[in-house]
N, C-alpha and C positions, 0 to 999 in steps of 0.2 A: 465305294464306301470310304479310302482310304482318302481318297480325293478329295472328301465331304470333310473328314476330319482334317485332313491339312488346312482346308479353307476356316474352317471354326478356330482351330490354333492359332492361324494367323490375324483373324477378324479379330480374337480375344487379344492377342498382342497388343494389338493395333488402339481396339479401346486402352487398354494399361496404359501403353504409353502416353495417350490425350488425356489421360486420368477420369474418362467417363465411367470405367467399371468403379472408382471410389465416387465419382457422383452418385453413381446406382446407390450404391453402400447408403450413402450419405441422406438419399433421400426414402430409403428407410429408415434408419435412424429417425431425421427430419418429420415422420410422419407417425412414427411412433411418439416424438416428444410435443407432437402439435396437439394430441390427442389425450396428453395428460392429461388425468382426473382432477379436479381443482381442489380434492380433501388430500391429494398426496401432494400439494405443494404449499401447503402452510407453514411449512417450514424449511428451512437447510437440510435438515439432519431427514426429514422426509420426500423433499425431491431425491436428498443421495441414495435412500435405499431403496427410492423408485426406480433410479438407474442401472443401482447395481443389481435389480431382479429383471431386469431388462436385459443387460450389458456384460459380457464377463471385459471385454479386453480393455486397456485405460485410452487406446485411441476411440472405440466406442464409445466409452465415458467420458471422456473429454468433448467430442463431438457433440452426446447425448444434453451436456450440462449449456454450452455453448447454444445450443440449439432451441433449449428452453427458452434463455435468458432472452435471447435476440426475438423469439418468436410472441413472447407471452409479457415481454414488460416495454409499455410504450413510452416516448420521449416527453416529458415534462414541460410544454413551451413555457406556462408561466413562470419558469424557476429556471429561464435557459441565460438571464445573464448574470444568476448567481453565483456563478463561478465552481469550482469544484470546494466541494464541505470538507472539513476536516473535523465533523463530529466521528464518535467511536464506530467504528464500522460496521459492527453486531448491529450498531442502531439505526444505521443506514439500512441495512439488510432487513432488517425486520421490517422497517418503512414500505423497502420494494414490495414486498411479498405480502403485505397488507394492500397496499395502493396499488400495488401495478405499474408505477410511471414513476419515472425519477428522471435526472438528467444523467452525464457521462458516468461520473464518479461512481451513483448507484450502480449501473450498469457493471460496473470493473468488481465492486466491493462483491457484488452477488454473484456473479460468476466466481471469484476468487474462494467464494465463501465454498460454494456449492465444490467447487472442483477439490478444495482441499479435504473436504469429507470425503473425498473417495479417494484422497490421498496424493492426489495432481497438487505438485506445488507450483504458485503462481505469484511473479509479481505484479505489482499494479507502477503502470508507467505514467506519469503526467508529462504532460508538454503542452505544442503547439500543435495546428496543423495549418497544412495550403490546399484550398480548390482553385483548381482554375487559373491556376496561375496567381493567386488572390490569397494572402495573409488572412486566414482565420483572427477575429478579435477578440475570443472568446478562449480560454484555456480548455483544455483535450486530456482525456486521460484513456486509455488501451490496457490488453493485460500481454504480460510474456511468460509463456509455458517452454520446457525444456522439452521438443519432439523428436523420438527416435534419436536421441543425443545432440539433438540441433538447437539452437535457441529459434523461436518462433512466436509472431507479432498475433493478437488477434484483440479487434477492436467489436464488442459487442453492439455499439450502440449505432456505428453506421453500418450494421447490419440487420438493425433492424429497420428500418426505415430511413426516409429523408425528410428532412426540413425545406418548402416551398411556399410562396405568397402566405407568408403567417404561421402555417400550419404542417405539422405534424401528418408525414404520410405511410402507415406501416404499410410496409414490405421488405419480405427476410431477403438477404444477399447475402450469400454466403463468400462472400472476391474478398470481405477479411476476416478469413479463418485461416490459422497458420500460415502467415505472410512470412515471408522471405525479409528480412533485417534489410538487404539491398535494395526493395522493392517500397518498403512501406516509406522510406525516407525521403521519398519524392513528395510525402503528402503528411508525414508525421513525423518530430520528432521531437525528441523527450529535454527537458530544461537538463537534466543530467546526463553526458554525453555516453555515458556507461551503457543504458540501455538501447544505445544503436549498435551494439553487436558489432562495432568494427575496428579495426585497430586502426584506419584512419576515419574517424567522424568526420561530420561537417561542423564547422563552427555556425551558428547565429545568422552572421552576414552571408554566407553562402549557401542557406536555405533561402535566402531572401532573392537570390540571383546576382551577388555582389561577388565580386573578387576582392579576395584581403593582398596585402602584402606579400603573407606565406604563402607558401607552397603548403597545399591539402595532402603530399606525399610525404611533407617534414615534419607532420605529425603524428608518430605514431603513437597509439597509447595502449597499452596492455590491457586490452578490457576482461579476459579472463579473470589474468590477478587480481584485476580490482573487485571481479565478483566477488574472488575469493574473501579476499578481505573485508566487503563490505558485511559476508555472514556472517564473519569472526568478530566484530564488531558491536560496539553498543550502541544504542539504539544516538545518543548523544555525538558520538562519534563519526556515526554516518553520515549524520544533518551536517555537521561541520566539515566534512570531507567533500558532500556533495553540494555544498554554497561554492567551497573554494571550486571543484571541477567547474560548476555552471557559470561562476565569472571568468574562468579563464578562457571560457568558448564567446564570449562575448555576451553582453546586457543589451540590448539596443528596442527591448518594447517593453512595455507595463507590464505586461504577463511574465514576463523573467522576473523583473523588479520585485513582485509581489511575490510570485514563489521564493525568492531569498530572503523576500520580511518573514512571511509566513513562517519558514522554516526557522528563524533566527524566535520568532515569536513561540515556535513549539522548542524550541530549547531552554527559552525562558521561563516556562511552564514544567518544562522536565527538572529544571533545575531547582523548580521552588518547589516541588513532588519531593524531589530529593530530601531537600532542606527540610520541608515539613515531617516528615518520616525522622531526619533525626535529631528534630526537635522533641517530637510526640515521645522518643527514645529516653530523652535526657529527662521530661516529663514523669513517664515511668519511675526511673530510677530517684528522683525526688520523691514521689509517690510512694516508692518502698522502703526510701531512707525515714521517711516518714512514719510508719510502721513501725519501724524498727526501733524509731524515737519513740512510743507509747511504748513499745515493753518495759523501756525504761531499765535493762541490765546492764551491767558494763559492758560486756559482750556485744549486746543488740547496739549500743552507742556507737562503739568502734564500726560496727558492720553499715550502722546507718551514715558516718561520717566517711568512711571507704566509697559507698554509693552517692554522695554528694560531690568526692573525690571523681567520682568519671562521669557525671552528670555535668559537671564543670567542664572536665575535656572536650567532652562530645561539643558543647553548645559552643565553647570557644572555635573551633573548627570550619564553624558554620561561616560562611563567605556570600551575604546578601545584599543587595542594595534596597530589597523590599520596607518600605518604610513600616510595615505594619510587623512583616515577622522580626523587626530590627529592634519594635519596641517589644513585641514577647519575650523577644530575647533577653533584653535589659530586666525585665517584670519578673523573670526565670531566673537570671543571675542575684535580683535581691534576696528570694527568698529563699534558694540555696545558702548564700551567704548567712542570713538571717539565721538558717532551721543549723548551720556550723557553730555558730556564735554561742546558739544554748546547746547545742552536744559540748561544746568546751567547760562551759558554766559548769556542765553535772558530771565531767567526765576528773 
């Protein structure tokens, strides 16, 4: 008997170490999320409390969300050279889960969606990738989850299937789910050198199989800190951080090129967000100075030419080349001026 049990300790060993006892796991999980009801996934916020009545542990739930994603939303071919979207995410998300099929990007956004309801934080990584020895032409996006203190790659959408003669072929692979940073580099890797997780990256030309100049060892780059920093950061802040990181690794295809427009083009968008909010601001304050002018008291004057007073600051402040908000601006400065002119008159 004692015998029997030594050989099951060992036979159990033996699986742990090849990692088929977490296959086992795995494909329960896997076959519990294959079997989801399709009234509990109409939504984010209802796939997550399908999991969490499923799932206590977050590597269950991680698996569990992963699992759906890849198994239940298929690849998009007509939309496969539209490149990765930079609509709102929420609206992507909602797309998948209506339609079913998206290309990479969905893929990331709905997973990230899903796994942050149950409290998994997730980024979503853009890049490139290689098969075959063969430069993908198409931009690539993956997610990176923090495991058991590790950073960890996991790419939904080539796990769900592959692309062959035209056509879209589901079948779940699970070979990337929490990939190893050292591993997935052979075949992915991200326009910003941050998300390879290594203190020496490869630059551009040495995904491509090119030897630069430098030495790959005389580049070290602190990619912890930089996480750090990129959290503590505004959203404005990172774009321009991460154009300068991705030119310094090198430009050398369209697909870099474009994600530095892109970015430069959501900067330009953030910054006329900005601007318009404190225009809309100096608006207000016109608006009330305004007000203030029908009471028509000394008081209310003074108070109404005070608020004409920092309705001017604000708009002066304002830093645009937008030809349109340039001329609000001017339309805004006259009638502030104007509505000063008769507070003086009656003051």
């Amino acid at each position: 008997m004692q015998n029997i049990l030594f050989r099951l300790v060992v036979f159990l060993f033996f699986l742990s170490g090849t990692g088929l006892v977490n296959a086992r796991d795995y494909r329960y999980i896997d076959s519990v999320m294959r079997v989801c009801p399709a009234q509990r996934t109409q939504s984010v916020e209802n796939i997550g409390k399908y999991i969490k009545d499923k799932f206590s542990s977050d590597s269950d739930r991680l698996r569990a969300a992963y699992s759906w994603v890849a198994q239940h939303i298929n690849y998009d071919i007509a939309k496969m050279h539209s490149g990765i979207t930079y609509k709102h995410e929420s609206e992507v998300v909602k797309q998948v889960l209506r339609t079913r099929k998206t290309v990479c990007f969905g893929y990331v956004v709905t997973l990230k969606a899903i796994l942050e309801n149950l409290g998994i934080k997730t980024v979503t990584v853009k890049g490139y990738t290689k098969q075959n020895g063969k430069i993908d032409e198409i931009p690539h996006a993956w997610c990176a989850v923090k495991h058991n203190g590790e950073w960890r790659l996991i790419d939904p959408t080539w796990s769900s299937g592959y692309y062959s003669s035209g056509k879209f072929h589901k079948r779940f692979n699970d070979k990337w789910f929490l990939v190893n940073p050292d591993r997935i580099i052979s075949s992915h890797i991200p326009f910003d050198p941050v998300w390879q997780f290594s203190y020496f990256p490869l630059n551009s030309s040495e995904f491509y199989g090119e030897t630069g100049a430098d030495s790959i060892s005389s580049r070290f780059f602190s990619y912890l800190d930089t996480i750090n920093i990129i959290e503590k950061s505004s959203e404005k802040e990172r774009l321009i951080a991460e154009n300068r990181r991705i030119r310094s690794m090198g430009v050398n295809n369209s697909m870099i090129s474009k994600h530095i427009n892109d970015n430069v083009r959501y900067l330009e968008y953030i910054e006329h967000d900005a601007n318009v909010s404190i225009f809309n601001e100096a608006v207000n304050l016109y608006n009330l100075a305004g007000s203030l002018y029908n009471k028509g008291s000394a008081n209310d004057l003074k108070a109404a030419r005070q608020k004409l007073n920092e309705a001017s600051e604000i708009i002066d402040g304002i830093q645009t080349s937008d030809k349109d908000m340039s001329a609000s601006i001017r339309d805004l400065k006259k009638m502030i001026n104007r509505l000063k002119s008769q507070i003086e008159e009656m003051l």
